[in-house]
C-alpha positions in Angstrom: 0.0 0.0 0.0 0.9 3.6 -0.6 1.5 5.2 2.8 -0.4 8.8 2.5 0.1 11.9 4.4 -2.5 14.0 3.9 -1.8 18.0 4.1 -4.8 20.9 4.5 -8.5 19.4 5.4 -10.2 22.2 4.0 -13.0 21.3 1.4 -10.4 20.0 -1.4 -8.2 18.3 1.3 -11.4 16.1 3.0 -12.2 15.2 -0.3 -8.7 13.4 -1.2 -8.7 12.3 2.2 -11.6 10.1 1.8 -10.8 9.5 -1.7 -7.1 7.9 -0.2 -9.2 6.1 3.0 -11.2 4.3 0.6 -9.1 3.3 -1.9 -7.1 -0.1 -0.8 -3.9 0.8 -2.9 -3.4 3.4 0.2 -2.7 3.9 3.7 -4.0 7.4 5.0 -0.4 7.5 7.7 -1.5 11.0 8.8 -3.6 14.1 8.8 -1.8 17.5 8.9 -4.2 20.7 9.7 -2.8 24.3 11.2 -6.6 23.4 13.3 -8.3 20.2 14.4 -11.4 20.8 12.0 -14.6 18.6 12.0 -14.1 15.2 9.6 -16.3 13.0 8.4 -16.7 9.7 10.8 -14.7 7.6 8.0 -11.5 9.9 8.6 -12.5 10.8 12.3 -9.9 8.0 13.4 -6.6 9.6 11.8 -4.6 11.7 14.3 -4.2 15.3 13.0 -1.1 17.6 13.9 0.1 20.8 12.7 3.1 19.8 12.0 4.1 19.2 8.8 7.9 19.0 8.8 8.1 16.9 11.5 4.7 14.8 10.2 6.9 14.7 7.1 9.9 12.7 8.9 8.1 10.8 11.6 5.7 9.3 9.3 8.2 8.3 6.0 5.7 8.4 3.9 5.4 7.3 0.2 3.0 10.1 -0.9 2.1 13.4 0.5 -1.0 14.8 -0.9 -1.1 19.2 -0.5 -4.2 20.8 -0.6 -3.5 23.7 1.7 -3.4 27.3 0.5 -1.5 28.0 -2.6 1.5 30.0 -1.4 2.7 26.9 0.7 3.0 24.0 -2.1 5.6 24.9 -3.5 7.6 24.4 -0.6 5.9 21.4 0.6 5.9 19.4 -2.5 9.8 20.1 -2.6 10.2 18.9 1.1 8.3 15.7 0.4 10.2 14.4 -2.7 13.6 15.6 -1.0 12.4 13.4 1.9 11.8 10.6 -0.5 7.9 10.7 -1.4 5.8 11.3 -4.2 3.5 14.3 -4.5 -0.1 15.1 -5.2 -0.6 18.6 -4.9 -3.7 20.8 -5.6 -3.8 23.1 -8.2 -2.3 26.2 -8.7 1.2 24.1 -8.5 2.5 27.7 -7.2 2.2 31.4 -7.1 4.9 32.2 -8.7 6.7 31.1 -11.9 10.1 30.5 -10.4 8.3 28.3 -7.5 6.5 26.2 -10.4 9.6 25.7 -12.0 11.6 24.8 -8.7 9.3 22.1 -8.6 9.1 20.6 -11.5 13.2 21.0 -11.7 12.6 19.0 -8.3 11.1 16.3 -10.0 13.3 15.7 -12.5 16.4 15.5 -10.1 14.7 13.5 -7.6 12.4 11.4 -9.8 9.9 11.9 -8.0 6.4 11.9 -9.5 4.2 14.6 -9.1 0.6 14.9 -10.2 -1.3 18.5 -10.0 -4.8 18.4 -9.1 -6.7 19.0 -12.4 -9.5 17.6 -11.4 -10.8 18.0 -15.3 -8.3 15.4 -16.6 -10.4 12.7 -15.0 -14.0 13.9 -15.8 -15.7 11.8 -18.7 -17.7 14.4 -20.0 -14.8 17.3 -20.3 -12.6 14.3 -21.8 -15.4 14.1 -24.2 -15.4 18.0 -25.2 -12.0 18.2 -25.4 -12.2 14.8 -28.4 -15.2 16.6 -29.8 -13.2 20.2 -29.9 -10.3 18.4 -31.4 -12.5 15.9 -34.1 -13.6 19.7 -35.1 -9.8 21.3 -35.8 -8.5 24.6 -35.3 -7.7 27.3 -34.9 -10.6 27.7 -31.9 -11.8 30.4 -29.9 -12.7 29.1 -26.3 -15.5 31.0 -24.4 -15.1 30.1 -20.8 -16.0 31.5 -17.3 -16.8 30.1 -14.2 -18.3 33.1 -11.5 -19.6 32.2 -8.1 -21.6 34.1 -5.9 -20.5 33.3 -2.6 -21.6 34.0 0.4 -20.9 33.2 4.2 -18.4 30.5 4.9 -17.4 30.3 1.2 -17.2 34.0 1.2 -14.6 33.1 3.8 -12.7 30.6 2.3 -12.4 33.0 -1.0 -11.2 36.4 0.8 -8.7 33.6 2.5 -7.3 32.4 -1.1 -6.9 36.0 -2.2 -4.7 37.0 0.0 -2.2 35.1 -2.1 -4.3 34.3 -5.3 -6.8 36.0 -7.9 -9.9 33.5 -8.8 -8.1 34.1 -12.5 -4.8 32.1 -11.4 -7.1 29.7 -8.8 -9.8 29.1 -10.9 -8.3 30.0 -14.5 -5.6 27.1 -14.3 -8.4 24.4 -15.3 -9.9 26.0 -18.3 -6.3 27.0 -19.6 -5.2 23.7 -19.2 -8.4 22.2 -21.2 -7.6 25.3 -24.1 -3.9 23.5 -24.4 -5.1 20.0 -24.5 -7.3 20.8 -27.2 -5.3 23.2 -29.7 -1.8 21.7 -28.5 -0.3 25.2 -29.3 2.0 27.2 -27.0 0.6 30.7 -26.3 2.4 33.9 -27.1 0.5 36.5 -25.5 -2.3 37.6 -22.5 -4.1 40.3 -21.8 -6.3 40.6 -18.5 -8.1 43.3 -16.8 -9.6 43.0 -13.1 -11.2 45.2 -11.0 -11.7 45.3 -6.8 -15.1 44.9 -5.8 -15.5 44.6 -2.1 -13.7 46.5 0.6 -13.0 43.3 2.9 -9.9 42.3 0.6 -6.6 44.0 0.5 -6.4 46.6 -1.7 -4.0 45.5 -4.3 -6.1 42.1 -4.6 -9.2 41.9 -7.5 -12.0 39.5 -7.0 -13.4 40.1 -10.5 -10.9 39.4 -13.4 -11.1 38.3 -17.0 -8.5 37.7 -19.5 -7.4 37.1 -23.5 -5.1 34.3 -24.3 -3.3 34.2 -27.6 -1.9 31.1 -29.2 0.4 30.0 -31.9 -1.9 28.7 -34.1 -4.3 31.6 -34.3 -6.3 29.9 -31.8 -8.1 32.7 -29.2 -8.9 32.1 -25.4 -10.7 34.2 -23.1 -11.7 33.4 -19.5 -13.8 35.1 -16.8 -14.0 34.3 -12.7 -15.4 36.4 -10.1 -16.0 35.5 -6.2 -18.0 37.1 -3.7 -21.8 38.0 -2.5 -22.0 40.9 -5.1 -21.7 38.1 -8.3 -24.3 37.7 -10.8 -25.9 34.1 -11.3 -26.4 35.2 -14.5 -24.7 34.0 -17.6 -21.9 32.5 -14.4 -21.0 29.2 -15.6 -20.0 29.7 -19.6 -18.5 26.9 -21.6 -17.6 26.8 -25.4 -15.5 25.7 -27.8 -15.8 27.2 -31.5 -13.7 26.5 -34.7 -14.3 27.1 -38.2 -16.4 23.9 -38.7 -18.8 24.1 -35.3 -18.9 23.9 -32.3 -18.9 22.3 -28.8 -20.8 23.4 -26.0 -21.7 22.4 -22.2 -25.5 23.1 -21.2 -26.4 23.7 -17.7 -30.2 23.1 -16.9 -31.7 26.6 -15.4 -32.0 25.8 -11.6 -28.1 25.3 -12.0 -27.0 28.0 -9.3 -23.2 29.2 -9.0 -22.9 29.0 -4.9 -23.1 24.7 -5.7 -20.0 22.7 -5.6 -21.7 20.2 -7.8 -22.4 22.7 -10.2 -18.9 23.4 -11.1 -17.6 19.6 -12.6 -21.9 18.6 -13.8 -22.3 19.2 -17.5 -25.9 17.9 -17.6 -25.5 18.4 -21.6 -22.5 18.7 -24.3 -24.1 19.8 -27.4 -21.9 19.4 -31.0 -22.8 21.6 -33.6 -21.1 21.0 -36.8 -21.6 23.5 -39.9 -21.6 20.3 -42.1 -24.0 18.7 -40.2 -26.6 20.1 -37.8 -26.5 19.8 -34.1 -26.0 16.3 -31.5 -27.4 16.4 -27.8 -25.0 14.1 -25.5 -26.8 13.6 -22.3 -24.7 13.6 -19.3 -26.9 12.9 -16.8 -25.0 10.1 -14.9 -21.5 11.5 -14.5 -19.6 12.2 -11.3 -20.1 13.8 -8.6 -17.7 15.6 -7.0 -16.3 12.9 -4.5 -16.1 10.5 -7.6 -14.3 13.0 -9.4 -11.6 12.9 -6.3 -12.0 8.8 -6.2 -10.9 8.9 -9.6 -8.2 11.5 -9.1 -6.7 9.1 -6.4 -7.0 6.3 -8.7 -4.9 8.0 -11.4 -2.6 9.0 -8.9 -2.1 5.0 -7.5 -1.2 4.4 -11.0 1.1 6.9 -11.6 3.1 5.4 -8.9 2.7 1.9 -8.8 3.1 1.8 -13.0 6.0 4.3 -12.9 4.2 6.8 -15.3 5.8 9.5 -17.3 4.4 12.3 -16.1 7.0 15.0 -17.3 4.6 16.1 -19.9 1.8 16.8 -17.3 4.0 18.5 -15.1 5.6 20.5 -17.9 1.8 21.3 -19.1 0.9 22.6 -15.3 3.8 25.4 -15.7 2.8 26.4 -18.8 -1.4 26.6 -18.0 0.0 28.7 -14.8 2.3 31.0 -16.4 -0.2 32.1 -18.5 -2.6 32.6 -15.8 0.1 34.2 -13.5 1.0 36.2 -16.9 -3.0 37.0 -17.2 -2.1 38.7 -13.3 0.8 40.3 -14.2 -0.8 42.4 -17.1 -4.0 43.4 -14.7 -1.6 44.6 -12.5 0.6 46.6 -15.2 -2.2 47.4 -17.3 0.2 45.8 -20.3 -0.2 43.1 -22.6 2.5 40.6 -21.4 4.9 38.5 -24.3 4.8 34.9 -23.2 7.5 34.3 -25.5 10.0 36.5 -23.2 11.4 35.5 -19.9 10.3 34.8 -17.2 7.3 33.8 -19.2 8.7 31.8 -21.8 7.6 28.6 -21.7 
């Protein structure tokens, strides 16, 4: 078995914790928390501490899974495989582009494995519109957002993310990485704008943003993400894929409401529309939920390691999908357009 220590039990973090407790290729070795939250009874056995480093080399284990806040992984997936252990870690790999690269320079010395946390990779119906975009050929232009109006404790969690990350790096990460898998063209140039719309957040931080990607082939990308109580439910969840000979589309049924977790990885509907040939309904009423989507991530992730996968190619693809997002950042911050072909943000 595949002994798992388990870092950050915030929503992400009980999710792979379950996902690792009921999987037999692993052994869940330890929690680590900075508090003693509330589990669910299947993990409420598992001793917690705060600890990390010295969870880290008491425990020896074989696979640390982060999903604490973003500014630590970095450092905590680098500790882990220079103790000796694979890594799962949550996405954004890092918040800066020198930290992603550290990491992945990491792996490559140690030969370690790492898998990032794109939860998309695993879902059948995104696997789907990606074959369908790609059946359709380029160059594309990708329509995608995903806003949430979030109140309370989410609210919360969100003003506790931005004091490190924009939802366009959090958030933005997935969708970028689904615009690469499907035009399989470096990008050259972003372009992002943001805007501060609540006085609880610090004030160089944005909880609205929005952004152009440029890519090699032509193709064109443009992604949208707000948080906070002030969002519209409106037009909040947007997915398409055009190119010259269709499209491809996810459908969200009208009750869909952006405060839902579930909401964010159900399609409900992919519709194919191709110029040639009229339009195709695929129903995807019996995918994953959320928690499956995790099972599955852990499954993938027992294979990685226990089949000795190459996974230098999805690491490489996790620096490029958040340079540009981090790029997207730098030019709502400088109000510039920002080169990706220059350094640092050359791929």
């Amino acid at each position: 078995m595949i002994r798992t220590l388990v870092v950050g039990l915030g929503n992400m973090g009980r999710s792979h914790a379950l996902a690792y407790h009921r999987n037999p290729a692993f052994q869940v070795v330890g929690l680590v928390n900075r508090s003693t939250p509330a589990l669910a009874p299947d993990l409420a056995g598992y001793a917690v501490t705060d600890d990390f480093a010295e969870a880290l080399a008491r425990l020896k284990p074989d696979l640390v899974a982060i999903a604490t806040y973003s500014d630590s992984h970095a450092d905590y997936a680098v500790a882990a495989m220079e103790a000796g252990a694979d890594v799962f870690v949550e996405k954004p790999l890092a918040t800066t582009v020198a930290d992603a690269r550290r990491v992945a320079a990491c792996a490559a010395r140690t030969g370690r494995r790492v898998v990032v946390g794109y939860i998309l990779r695993h879902h059948p119906s995104w696997q789907r519109l990606i074959a369908e975009a790609r059946a359709l050929g380029g160059p594309y232009v990708f329509r995608l957002n995903l806003n949430q109006q979030s109140k309370g404790p989410t609210w919360e969690v969100h003003k506790a993310l931005m004091q490190t990350t924009p939802p366009i790096v959090d958030c933005g990460v997935h969708y970028v990485d689904v615009m690469l898998q499907i035009t399989d063209a470096p990008a050259v140039e972003v372009r992002g704008m943001g805007l501060r719309l609540s006085a609880e957040i610090a004030p160089e931080m944005y909880n609205y943003g929005h952004f152009q990607v440029i890519f090699a082939d032509g193709s064109l990308g443009w992604y949208e993400a707000g948080w906070g109580p002030m969002m519209s439910d409106t037009a909040f969840f947007v997915k398409d894929v055009v190119s010259p000979n269709g499209a491809v589309s996810i459908r969200m049924p009208e009750s869909a409401r952006s405060d839902d977790i579930e909401t964010h990885t159900r399609t409900s509907l992919l519709r194919v529309h191709r110029v040639a040939g009229g339009d195709q309904d695929i129903s995807m009423a019996d995918e994953p939920g959320h928690q499956d989507l995790c099972d599955r991530e852990a499954a993938f992730v027992a294979r990685a390691i226990t089949e000795r996968l190459d996974l230098s190619r999805h690491l490489a693809e996790a620096v490029q999908s958040l340079v540009i997002c981090l790029g997207a950042d730098e030019s709502v911050r400088t109000g510039r357009a920002i080169s990706l072909k220059e350094a640092p943000w050359a791929p």
